[in-house]
C-alpha positions, 0 to 999 in steps of 0.5 A: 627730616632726619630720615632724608638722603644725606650722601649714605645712598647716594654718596654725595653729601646734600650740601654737594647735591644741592650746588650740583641741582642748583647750578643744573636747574639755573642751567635749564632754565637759560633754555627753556627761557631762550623758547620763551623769548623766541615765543613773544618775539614771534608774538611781537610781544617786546615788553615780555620777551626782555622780562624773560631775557632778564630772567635768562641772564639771572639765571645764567650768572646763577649757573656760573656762581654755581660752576665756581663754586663747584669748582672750588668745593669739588676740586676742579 
């Protein structure tokens, strides 16, 4: 571990990095579920397409929990 990035190269500490990956992903993840539930609703597949909207809003409070703490750790 002790040879990994820690903000040297890249000039952002990982604990920064790590919240900014976080709250990317969490955001990808609210698209990439919005095809999912386009997929079974096309399906007729209500059951799967309310799990997958369940997932998308999770992932969604994910990304805002992630932008606040951006915001308040990254001075905007």
């Amino acid at each position: 571990m002790s040879d990994m990035e820690t903000g040297e190269v890249t000039g952002t500490k990982d604990k920064d990095y790590n919240v900014i990956w976080f709250t990317e992903v969490c955001l990808s993840n609210v698209l990439r579920l919005e095809t999912y539930i386009k997929d079974a609703e096309r399906d007729g597949d209500s059951e799967l397409a309310e799990f997958f909207r369940r997932a998308q809003s999770e992932s969604r409070k994910g990304a805002e929990q992630g932008k606040a703490m951006l915001r308040s750790r990254l001075g905007g």
